[in-house]
N, C-alpha and C positions, 0 to 999 in steps of 0.2 A: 362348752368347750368345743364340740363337734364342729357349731357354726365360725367360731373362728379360725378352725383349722380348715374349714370350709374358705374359708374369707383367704384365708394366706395360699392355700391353693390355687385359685384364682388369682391373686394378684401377681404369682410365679408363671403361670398361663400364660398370663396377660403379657408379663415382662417377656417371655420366648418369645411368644408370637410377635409382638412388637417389635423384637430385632429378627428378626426369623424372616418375616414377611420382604421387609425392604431388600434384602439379601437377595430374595429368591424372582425378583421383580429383575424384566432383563433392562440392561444398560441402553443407554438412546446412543442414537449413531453416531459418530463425532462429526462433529462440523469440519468439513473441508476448509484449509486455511485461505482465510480471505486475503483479496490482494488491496494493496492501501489504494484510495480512492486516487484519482487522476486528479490533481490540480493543475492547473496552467495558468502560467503567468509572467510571463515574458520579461517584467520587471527584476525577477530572479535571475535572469541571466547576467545581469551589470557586470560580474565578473570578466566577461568578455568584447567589453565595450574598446577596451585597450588594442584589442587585436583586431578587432572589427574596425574602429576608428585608422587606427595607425599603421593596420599591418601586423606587426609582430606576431609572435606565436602565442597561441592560446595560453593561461595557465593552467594548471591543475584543477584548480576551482571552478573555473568555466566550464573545462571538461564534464567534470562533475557535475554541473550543472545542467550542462549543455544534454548528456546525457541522459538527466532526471528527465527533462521537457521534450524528448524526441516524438512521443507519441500525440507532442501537442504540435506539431510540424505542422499535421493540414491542418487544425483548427486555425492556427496562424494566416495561413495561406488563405483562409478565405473573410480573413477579415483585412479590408482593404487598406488600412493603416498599415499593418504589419508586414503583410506581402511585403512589400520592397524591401526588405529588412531580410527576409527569409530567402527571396531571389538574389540576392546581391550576391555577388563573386566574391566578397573577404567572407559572406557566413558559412558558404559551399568549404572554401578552404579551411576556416575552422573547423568547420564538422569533417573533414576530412582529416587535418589535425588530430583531431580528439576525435578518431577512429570509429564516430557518430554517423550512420546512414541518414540522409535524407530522406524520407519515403517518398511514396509516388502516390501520388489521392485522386 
């Protein structure tokens, strides 16, 4: 009888300590929130092909869009397809439309 009251005391130990333990373990640091990865892709802007093309004013979409891709300006710029696309006087005006800075690279 001894030994199994032996036996269940331990197995009550064991259960404390088992939750006891993880408890008492400090927390890991949190992870600083990450920023979503940069895509660029010039083909996503087609929303602004209307105003670029024709003039008009940008729409909403394009803004939106125009804006998601700002950081890929110089990437554009130095690729020699795009350039002309990125210097042209209607995209200066769209991006000035839709309140987008142009950077300077």
């Amino acid at each position: 009888m001894q030994e199994v009251s032996n036996v269940a005391t331990l197995f009550v130990v064991m259960m404390f300590v088992g939750t006891a333990v993880p408890m008492s373990l400090p927390m890991p640091p949190s992870m600083p929130p990450s920023t979503p990865p940069l895509v660029c892709n010039p083909l996503s802007m087609g929303d602004c092909g209307g105003a670029f093309m024709f003039g008009g004013p940008p729409s909403r979409e394009c803004c939106i869009e125009l804006n998601a891709q700002k950081r890929c300006f110089c990437q554009y710029l130095k690729d020699p397809n795009l350039k002309p696309y990125i210097e042209n006087p209607n995209a200066k005006r769209i991006a000035a439309a839709c309140g987008v800075p142009i950077q300077k690279c």
